[in-house]
Residue frames as a rotation matrix with the C-alpha (Angstrom) as fourth column:
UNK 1
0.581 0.814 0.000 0.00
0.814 -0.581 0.000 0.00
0.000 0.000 -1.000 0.00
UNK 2
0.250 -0.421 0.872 1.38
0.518 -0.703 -0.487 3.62
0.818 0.573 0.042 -0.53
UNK 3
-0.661 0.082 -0.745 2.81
0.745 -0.041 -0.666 5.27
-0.085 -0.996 -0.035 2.56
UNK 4
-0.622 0.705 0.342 0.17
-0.095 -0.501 0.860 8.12
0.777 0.502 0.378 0.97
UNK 5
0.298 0.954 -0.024 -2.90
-0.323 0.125 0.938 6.23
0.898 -0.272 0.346 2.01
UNK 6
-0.044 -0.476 -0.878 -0.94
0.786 0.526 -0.324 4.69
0.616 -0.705 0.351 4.96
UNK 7
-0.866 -0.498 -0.049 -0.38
0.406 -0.642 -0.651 7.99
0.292 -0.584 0.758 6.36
UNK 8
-0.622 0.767 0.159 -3.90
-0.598 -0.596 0.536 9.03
0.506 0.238 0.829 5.58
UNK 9
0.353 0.583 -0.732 -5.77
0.107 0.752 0.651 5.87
0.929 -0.308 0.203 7.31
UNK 10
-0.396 -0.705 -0.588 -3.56
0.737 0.137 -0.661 6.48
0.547 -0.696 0.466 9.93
UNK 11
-0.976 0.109 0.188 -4.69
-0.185 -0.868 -0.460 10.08
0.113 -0.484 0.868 10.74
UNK 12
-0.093 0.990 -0.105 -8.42
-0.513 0.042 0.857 9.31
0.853 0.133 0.504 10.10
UNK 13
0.239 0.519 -0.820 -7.99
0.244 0.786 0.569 7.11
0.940 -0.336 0.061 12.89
UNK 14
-0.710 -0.298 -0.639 -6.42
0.693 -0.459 -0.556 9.05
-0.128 -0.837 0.532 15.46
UNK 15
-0.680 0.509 0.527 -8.88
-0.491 -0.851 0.188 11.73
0.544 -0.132 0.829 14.86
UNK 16
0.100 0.985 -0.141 -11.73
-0.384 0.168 0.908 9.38
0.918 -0.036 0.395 15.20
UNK 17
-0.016 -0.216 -0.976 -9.87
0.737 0.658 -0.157 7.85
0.676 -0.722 0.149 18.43
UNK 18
-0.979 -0.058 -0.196 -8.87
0.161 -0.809 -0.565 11.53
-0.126 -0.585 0.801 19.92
UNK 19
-0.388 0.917 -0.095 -13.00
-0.519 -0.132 0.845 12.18
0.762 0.377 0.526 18.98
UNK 20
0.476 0.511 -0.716 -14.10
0.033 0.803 0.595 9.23
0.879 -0.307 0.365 20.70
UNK 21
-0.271 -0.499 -0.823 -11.66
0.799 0.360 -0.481 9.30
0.536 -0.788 0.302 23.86
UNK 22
-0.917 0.265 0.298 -12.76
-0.317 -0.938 -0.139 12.95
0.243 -0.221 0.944 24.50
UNK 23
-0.290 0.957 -0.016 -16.14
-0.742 -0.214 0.635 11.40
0.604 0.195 0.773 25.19
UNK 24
0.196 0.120 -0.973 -15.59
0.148 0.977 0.150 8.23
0.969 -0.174 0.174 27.17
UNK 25
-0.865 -0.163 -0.475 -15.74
0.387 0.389 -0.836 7.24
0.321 -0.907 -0.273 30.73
UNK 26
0.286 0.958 0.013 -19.44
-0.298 0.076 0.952 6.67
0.911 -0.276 0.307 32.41
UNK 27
0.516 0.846 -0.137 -20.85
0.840 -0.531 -0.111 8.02
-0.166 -0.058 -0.984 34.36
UNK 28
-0.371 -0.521 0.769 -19.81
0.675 -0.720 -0.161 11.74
0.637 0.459 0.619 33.11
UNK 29
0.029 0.548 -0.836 -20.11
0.778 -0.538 -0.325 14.69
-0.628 -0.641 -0.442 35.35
UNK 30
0.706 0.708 0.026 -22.22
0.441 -0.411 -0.798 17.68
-0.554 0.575 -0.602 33.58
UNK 31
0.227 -0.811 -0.539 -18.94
-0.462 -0.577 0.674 19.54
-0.858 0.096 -0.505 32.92
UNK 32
-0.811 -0.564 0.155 -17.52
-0.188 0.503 0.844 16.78
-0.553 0.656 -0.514 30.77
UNK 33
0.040 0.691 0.722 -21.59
0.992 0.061 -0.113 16.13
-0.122 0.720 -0.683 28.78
UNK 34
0.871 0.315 -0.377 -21.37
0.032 -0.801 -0.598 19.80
-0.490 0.509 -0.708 28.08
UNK 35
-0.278 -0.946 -0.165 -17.59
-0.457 -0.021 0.889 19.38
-0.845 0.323 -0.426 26.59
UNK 36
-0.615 -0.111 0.781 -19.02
0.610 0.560 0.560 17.17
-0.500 0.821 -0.277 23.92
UNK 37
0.569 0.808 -0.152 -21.59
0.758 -0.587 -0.284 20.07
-0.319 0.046 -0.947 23.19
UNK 38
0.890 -0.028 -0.456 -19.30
-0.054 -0.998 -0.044 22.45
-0.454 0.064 -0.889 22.87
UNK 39
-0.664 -0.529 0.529 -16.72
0.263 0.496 0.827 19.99
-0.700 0.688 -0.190 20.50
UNK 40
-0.140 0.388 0.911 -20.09
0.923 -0.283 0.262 19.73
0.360 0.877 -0.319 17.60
UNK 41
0.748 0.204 -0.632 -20.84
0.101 -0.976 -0.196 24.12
-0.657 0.083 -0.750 18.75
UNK 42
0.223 -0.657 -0.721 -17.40
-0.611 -0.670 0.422 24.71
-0.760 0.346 -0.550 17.82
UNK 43
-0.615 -0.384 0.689 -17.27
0.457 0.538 0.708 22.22
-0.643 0.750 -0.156 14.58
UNK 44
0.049 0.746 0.664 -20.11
0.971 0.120 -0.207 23.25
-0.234 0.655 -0.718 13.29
UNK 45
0.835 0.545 0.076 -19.30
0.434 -0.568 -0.699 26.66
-0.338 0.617 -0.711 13.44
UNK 46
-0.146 -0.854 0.500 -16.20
-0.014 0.507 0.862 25.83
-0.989 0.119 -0.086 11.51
UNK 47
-0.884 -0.159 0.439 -17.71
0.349 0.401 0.847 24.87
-0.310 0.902 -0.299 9.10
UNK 48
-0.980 0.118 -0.158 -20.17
-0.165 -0.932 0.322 27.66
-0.109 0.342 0.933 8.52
UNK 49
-0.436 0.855 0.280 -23.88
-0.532 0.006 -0.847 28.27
-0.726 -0.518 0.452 8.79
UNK 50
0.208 0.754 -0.623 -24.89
-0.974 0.220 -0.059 26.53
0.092 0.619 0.780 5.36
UNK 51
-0.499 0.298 -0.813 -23.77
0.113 0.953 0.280 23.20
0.859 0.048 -0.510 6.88
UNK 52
-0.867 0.494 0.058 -25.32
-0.091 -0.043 -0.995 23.92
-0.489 -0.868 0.082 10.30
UNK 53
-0.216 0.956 -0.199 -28.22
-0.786 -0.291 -0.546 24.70
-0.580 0.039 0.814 8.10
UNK 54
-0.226 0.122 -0.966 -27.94
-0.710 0.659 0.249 21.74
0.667 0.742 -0.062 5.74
UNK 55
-0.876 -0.107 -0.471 -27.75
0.123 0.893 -0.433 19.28
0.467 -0.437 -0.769 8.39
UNK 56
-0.668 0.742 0.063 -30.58
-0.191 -0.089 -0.978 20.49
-0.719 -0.665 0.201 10.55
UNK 57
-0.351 0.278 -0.894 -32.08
-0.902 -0.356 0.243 20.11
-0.250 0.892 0.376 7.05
UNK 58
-0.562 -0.155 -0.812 -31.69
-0.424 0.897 0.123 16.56
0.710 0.414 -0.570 6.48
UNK 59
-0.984 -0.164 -0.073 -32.79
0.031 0.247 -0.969 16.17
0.177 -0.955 -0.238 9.90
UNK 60
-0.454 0.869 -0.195 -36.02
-0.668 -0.477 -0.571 17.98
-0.589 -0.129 0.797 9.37
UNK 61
-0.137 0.429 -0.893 -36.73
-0.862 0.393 0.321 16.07
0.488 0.813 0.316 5.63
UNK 62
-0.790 0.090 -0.607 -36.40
0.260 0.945 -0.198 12.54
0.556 -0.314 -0.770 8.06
UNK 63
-0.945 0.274 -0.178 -38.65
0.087 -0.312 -0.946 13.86
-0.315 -0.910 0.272 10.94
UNK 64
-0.307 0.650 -0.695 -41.32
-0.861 -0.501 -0.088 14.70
-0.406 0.571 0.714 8.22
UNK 65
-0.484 0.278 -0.830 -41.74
-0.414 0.763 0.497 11.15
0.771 0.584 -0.254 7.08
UNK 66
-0.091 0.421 0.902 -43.26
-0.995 -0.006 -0.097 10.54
-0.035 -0.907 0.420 10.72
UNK 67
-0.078 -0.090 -0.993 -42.04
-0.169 0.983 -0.076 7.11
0.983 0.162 -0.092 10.55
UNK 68
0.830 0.511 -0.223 -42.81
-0.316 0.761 0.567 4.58
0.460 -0.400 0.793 13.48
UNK 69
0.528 -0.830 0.179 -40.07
-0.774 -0.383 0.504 3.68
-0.350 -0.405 -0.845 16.00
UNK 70
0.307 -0.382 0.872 -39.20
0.458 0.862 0.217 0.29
-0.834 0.333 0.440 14.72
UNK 71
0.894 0.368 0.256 -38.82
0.400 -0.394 -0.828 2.40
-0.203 0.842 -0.499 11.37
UNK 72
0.987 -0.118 0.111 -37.20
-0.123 -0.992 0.040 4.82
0.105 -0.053 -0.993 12.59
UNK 73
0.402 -0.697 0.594 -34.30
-0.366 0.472 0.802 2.96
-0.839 -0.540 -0.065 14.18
UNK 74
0.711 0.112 0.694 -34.41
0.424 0.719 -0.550 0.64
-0.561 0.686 0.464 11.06
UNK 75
0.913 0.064 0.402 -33.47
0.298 -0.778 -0.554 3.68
0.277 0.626 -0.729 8.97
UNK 76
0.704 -0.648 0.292 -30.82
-0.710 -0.639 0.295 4.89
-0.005 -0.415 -0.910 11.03
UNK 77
-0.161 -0.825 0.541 -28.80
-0.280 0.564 0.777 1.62
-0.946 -0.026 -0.322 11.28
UNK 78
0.670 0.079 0.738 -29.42
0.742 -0.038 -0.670 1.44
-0.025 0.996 -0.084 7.18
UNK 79
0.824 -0.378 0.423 -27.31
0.206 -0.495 -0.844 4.58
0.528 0.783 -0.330 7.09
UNK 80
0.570 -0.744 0.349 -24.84
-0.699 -0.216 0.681 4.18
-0.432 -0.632 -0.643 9.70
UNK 81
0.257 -0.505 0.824 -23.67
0.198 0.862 0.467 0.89
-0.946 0.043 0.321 8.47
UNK 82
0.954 0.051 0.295 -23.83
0.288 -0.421 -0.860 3.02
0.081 0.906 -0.416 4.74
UNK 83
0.897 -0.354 0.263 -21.60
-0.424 -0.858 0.291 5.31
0.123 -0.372 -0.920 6.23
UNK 84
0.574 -0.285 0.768 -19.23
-0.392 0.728 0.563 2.75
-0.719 -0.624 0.307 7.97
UNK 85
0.262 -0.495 0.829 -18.45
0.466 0.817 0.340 1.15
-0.845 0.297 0.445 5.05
UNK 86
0.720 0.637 -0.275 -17.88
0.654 -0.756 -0.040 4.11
-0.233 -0.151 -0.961 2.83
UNK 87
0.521 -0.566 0.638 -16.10
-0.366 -0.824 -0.432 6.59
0.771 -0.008 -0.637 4.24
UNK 88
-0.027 -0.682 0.731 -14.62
-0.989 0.126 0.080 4.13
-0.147 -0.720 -0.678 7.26
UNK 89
0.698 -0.009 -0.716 -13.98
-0.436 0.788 -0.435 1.08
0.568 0.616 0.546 5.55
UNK 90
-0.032 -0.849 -0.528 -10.65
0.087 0.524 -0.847 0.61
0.996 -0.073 0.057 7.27
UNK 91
-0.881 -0.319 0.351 -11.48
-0.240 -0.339 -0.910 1.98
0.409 -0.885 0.222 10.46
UNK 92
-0.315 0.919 -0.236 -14.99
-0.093 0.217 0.972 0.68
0.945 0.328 0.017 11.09
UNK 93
0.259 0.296 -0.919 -14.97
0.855 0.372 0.361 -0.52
0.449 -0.880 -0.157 14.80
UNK 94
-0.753 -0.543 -0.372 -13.70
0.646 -0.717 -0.262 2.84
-0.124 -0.438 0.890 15.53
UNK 95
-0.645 0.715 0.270 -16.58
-0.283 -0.552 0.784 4.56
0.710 0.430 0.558 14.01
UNK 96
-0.295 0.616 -0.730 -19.02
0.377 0.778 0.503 2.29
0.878 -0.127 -0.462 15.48
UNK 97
0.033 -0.091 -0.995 -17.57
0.984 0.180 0.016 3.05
0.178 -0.979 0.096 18.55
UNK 98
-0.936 -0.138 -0.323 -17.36
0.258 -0.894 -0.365 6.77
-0.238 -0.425 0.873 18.45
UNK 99
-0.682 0.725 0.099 -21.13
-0.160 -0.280 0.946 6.67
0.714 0.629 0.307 17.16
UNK 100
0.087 0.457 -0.885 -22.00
0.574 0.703 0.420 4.65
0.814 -0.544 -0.201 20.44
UNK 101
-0.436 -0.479 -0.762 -20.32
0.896 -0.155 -0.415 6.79
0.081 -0.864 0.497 22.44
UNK 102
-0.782 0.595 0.185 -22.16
-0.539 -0.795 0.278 10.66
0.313 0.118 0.942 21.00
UNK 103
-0.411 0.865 -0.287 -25.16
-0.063 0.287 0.956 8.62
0.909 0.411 -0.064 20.96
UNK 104
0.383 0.459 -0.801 -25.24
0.784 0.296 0.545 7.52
0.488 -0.838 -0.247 24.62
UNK 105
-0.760 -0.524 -0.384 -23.64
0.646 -0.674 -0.359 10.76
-0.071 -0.521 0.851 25.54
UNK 106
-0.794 0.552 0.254 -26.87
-0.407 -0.793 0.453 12.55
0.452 0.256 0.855 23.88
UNK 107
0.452 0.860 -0.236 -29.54
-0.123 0.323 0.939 10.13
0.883 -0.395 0.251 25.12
UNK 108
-0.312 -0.253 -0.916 -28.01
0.910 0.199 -0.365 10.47
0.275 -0.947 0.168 28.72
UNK 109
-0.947 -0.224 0.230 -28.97
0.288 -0.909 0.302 14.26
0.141 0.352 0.925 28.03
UNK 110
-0.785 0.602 -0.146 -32.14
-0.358 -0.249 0.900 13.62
0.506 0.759 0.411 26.79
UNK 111
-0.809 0.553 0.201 -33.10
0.341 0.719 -0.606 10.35
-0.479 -0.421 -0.770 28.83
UNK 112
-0.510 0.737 -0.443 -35.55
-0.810 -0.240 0.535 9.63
0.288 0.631 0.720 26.41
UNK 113
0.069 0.538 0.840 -38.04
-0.748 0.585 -0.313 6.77
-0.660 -0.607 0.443 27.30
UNK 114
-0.899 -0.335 0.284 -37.61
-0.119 0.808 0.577 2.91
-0.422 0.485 -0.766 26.10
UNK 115
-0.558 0.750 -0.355 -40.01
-0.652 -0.131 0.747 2.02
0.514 0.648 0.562 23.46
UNK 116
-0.215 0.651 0.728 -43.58
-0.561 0.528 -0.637 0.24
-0.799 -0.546 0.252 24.68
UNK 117
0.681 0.709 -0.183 -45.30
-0.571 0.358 -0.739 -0.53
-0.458 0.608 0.649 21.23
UNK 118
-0.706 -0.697 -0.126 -44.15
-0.269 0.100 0.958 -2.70
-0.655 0.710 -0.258 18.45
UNK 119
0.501 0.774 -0.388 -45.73
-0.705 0.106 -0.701 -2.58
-0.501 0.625 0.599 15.03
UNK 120
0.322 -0.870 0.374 -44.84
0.487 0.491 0.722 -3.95
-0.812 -0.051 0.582 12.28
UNK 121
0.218 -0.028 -0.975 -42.89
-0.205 -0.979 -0.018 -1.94
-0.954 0.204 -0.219 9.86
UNK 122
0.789 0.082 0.609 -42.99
0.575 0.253 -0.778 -1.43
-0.218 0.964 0.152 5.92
UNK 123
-0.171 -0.967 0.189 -39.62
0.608 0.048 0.793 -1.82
-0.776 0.250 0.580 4.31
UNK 124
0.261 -0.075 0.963 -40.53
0.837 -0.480 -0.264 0.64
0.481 0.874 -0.062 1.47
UNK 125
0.925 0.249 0.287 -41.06
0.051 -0.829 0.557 3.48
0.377 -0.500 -0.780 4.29
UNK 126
0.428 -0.897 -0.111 -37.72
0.354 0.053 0.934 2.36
-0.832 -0.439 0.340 5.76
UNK 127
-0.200 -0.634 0.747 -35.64
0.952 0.055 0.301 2.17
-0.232 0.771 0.592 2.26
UNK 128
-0.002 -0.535 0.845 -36.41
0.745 -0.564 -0.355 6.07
0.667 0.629 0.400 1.76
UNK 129
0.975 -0.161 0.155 -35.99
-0.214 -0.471 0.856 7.20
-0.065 -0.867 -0.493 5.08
UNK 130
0.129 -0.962 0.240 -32.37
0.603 0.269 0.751 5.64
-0.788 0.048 0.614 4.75
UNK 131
0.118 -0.166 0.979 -31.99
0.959 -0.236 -0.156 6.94
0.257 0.957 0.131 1.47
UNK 132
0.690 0.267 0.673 -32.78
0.339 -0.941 0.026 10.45
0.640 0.210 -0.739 2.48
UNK 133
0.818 -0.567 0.096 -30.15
-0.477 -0.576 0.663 10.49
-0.321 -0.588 -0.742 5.25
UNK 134
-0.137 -0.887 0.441 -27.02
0.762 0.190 0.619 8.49
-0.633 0.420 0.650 3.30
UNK 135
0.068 -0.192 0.979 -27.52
0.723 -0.666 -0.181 11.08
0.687 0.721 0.093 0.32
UNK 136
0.901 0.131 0.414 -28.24
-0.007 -0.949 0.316 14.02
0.434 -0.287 -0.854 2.69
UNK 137
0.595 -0.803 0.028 -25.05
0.224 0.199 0.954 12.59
-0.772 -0.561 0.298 4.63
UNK 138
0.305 -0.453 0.838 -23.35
0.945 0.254 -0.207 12.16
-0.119 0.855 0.505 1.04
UNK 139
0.315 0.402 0.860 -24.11
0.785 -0.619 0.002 15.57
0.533 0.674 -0.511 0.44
UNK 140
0.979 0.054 0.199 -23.58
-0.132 -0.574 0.808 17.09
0.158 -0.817 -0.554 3.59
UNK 141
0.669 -0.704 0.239 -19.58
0.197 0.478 0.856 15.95
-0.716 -0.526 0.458 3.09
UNK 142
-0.134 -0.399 0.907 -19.08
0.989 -0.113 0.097 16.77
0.064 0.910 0.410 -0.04
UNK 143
0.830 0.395 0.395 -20.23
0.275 -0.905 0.326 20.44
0.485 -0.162 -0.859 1.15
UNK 144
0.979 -0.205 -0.013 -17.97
-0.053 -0.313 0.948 20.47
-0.199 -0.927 -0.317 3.41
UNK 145
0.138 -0.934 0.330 -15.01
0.609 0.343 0.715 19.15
-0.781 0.102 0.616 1.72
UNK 146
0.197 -0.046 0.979 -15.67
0.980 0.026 -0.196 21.59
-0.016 0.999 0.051 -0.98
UNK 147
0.899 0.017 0.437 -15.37
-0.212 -0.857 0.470 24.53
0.382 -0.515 -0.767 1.49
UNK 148
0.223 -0.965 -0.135 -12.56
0.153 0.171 -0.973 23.23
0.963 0.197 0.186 2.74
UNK 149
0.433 0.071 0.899 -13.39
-0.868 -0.236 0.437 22.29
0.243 -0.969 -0.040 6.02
UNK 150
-0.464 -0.882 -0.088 -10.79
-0.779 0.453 -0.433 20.41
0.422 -0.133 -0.897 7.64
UNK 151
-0.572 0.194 -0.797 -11.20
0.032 0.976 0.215 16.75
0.820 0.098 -0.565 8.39
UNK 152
-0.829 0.249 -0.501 -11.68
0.552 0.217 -0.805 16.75
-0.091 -0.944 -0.317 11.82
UNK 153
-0.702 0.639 -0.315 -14.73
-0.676 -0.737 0.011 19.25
-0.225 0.221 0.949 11.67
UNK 154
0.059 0.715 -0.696 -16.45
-0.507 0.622 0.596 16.70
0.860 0.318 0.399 8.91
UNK 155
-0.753 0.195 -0.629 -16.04
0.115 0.979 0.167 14.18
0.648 0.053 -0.759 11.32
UNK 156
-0.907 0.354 -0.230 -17.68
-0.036 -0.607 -0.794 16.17
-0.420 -0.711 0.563 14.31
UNK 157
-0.371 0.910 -0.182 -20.30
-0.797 -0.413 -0.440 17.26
-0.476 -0.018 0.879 12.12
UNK 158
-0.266 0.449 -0.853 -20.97
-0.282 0.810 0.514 13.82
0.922 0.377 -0.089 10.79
UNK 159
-0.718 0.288 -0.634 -21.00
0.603 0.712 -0.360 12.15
0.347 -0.641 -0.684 14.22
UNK 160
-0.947 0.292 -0.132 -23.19
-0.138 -0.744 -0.654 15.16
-0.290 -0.601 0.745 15.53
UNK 161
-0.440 0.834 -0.332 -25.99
-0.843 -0.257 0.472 14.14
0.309 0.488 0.816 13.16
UNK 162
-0.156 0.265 -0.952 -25.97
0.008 0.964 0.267 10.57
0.988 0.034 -0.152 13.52
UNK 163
-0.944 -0.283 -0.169 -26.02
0.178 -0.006 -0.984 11.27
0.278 -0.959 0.056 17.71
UNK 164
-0.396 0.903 0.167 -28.64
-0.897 -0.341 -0.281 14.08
-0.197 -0.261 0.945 17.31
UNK 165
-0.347 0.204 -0.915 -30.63
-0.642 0.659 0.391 10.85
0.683 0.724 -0.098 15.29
UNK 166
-0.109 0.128 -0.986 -29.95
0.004 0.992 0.129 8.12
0.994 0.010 -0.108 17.22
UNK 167
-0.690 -0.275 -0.669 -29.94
0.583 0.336 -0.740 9.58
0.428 -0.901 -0.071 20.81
UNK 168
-0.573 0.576 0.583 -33.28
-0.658 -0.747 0.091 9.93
0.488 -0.332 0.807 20.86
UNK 169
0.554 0.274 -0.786 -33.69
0.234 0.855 0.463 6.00
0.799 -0.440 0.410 21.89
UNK 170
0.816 -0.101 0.569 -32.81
-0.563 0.086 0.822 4.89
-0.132 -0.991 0.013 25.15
UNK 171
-0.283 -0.952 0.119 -29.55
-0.882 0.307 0.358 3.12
-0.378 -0.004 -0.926 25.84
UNK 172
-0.345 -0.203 0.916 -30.45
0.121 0.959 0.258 -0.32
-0.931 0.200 -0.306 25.03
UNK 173
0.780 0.552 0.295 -32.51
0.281 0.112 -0.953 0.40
-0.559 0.826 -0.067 22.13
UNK 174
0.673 -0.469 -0.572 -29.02
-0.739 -0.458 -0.494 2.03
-0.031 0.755 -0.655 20.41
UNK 175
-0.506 -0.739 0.445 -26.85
-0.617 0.670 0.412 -0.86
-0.603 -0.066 -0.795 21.94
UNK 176
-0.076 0.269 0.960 -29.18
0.148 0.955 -0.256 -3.05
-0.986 0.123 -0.113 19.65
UNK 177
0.933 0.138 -0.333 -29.35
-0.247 -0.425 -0.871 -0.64
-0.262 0.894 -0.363 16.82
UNK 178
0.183 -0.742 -0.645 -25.72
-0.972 -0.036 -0.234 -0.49
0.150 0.669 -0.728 16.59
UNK 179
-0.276 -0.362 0.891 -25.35
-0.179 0.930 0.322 -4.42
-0.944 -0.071 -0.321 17.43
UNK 180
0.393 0.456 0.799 -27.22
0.572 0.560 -0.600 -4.89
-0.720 0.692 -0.041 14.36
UNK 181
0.720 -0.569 -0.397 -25.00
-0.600 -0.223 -0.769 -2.69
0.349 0.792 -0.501 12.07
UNK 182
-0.317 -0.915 0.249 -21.58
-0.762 0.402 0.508 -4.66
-0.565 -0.028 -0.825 13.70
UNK 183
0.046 0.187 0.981 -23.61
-0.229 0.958 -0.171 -7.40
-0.972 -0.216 0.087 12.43
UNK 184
0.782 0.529 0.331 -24.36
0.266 0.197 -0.943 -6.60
-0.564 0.826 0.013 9.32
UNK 185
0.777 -0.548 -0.311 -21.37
-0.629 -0.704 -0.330 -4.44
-0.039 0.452 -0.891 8.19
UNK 186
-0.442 -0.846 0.299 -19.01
-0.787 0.526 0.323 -7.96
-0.431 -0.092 -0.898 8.87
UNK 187
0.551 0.499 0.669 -21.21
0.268 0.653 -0.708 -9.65
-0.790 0.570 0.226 5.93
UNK 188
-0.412 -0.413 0.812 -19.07
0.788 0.287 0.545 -10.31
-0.458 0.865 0.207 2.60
UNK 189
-0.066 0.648 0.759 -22.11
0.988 -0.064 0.140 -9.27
0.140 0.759 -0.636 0.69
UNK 190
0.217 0.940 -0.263 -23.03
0.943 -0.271 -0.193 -6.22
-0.252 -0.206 -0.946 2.02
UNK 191
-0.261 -0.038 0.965 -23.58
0.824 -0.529 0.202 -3.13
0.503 0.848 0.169 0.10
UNK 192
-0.820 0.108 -0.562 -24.76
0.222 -0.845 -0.486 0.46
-0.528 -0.523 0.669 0.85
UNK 193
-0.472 0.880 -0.051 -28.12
-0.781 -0.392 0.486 0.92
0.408 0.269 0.873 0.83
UNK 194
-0.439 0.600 -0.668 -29.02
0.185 0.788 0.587 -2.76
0.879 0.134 -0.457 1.74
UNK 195
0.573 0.819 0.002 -31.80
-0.072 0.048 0.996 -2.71
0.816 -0.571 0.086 5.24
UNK 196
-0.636 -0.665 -0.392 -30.45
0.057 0.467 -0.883 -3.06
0.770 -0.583 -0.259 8.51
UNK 197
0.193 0.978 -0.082 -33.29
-0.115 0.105 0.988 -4.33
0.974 -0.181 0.133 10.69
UNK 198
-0.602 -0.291 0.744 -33.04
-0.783 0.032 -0.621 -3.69
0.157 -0.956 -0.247 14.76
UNK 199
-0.490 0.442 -0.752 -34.34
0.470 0.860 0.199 -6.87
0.734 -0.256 -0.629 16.51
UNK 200
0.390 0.890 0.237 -37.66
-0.170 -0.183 0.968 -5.72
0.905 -0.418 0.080 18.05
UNK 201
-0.526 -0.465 0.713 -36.80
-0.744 -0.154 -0.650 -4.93
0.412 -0.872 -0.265 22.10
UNK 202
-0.160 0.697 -0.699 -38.53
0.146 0.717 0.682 -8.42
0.976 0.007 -0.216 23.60
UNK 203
-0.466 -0.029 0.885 -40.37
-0.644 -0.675 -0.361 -7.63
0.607 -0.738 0.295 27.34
UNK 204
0.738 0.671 -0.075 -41.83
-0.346 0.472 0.811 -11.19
0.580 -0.572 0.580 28.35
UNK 205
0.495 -0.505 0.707 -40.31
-0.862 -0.185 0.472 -12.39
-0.107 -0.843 -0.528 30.73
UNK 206
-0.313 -0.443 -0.840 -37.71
-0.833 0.553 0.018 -15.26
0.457 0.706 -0.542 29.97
UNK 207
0.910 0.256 0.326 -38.90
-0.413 0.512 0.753 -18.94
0.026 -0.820 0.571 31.98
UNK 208
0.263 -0.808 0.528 -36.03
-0.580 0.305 0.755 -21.36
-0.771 -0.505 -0.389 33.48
UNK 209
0.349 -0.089 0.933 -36.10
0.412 0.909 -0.067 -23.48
-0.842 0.408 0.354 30.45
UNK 210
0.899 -0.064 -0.434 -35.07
-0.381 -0.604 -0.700 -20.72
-0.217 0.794 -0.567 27.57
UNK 211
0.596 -0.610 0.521 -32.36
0.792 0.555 -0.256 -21.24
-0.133 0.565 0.814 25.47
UNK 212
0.328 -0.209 -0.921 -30.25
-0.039 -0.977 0.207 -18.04
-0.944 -0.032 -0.329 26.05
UNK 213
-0.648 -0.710 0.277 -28.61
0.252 0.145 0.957 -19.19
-0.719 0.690 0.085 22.69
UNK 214
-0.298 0.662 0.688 -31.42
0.935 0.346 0.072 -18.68
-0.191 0.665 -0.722 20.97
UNK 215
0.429 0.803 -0.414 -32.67
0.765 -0.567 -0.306 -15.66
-0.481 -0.185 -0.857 22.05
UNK 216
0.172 -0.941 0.292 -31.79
0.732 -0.076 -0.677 -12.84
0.659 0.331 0.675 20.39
UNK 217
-0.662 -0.265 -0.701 -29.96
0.748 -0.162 -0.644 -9.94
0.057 -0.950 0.306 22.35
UNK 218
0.156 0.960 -0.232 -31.65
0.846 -0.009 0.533 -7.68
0.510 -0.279 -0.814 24.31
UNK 219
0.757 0.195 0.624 -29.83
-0.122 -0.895 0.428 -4.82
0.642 -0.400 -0.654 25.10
UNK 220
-0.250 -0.961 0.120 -27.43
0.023 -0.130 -0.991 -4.40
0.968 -0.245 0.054 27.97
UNK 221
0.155 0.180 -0.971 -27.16
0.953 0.231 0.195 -4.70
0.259 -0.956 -0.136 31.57
């Protein structure tokens, strides 16, 4: 491989590692959850009010499809795992992980409530909800890279959407969203654009005979 792209794959990952370490260790006192606030304030206004205004954009066009939470979720790990493979091909489990980390850093914020219902949900309604945030994502990088906002920035204001997004679920519901992109994104086959379906959150209670092997997971302790 060129030391080029070597050198490049290299930085991308320290950013996304200095990114991600700047956020870690639970439980956080308020100081340090307003530090990640004021990491996407000062990317975003970096990189200048027409992405501040694009993104909140993209945001708005998804919100408007008033999809269903099983949807909704659906949709989001459809364009993380887009993403992932992508633009962090080599560096996936890093991503992942700095996506887990904004995410539960915003829905610790938010403390949003665990879903109750489940429906079931229609895979057209998913497939252009995804669609509309990988392009708007697509788009919303290629802005940026055409302004000539430095890396770090994009990544900020990439993870900042996908956070704003996904930490509106409760912790377990993202630990299962993103279990089901690790899952999918370490398939051969898989492409960008293809479904990534969250296993449905299961609330009966388990009896002494279950097969834990079977089951799938369920979230986190």
């Amino acid at each position: 491989m060129p030391s080029d792209i070597i050198g490049q794959t290299r930085l991308h990952n320290e950013m996304l590692r200095e990114i991600d370490d700047n956020t870690l260790g639970v439980p956080r006192m308020e100081s340090e959850m307003n530090s990640l606030a004021e990491t996407i304030d000062s990317a975003l206004q970096a990189a200048g009010s027409v992405t501040e205004n694009r993104l909140r954009d993209i945001i708005a066009d998804f919100d408007g499809l008033n999809l269903i939470e099983e949807e909704r979720l659906a949709a989001i790990a459809t364009m993380v795992a887009a993403t992932a493979c992508a633009r962090h091909a080599r560096h996936k489990a890093i991503y992942l992980e700095a996506v887990r980390t904004w995410a539960l850093e915003t829905a610790a914020t938010l403390q949003p409530p665990p879903p109750r219902l489940r429906f079931t949900i229609e895979l057209e309604r998913v497939a252009e909800a995804a669609e509309i945030l990988i392009a708007g994502t697509e788009a919303l990088v290629a802005l940026m890279m055409a302004q000539g906002t430095r890396t770090q920035d994009r990544l900020v204001t990439e993870l900042a959407l996908v956070s704003r997004l996904l930490g509106r679920s409760d912790a377990n519901t993202i630990h299962l969203a993103l279990g089901a992109v690790e899952r999918a994104v370490k398939t051969p086959a898989f492409q960008r654009g293809a479904l990534v379906l969250v296993p449905p959150r299961d609330t009966t209670p388990l009896g002494r005979t279950a097969d834990l092997a079977l089951l799938e997971p369920r979230g986190c302790a």
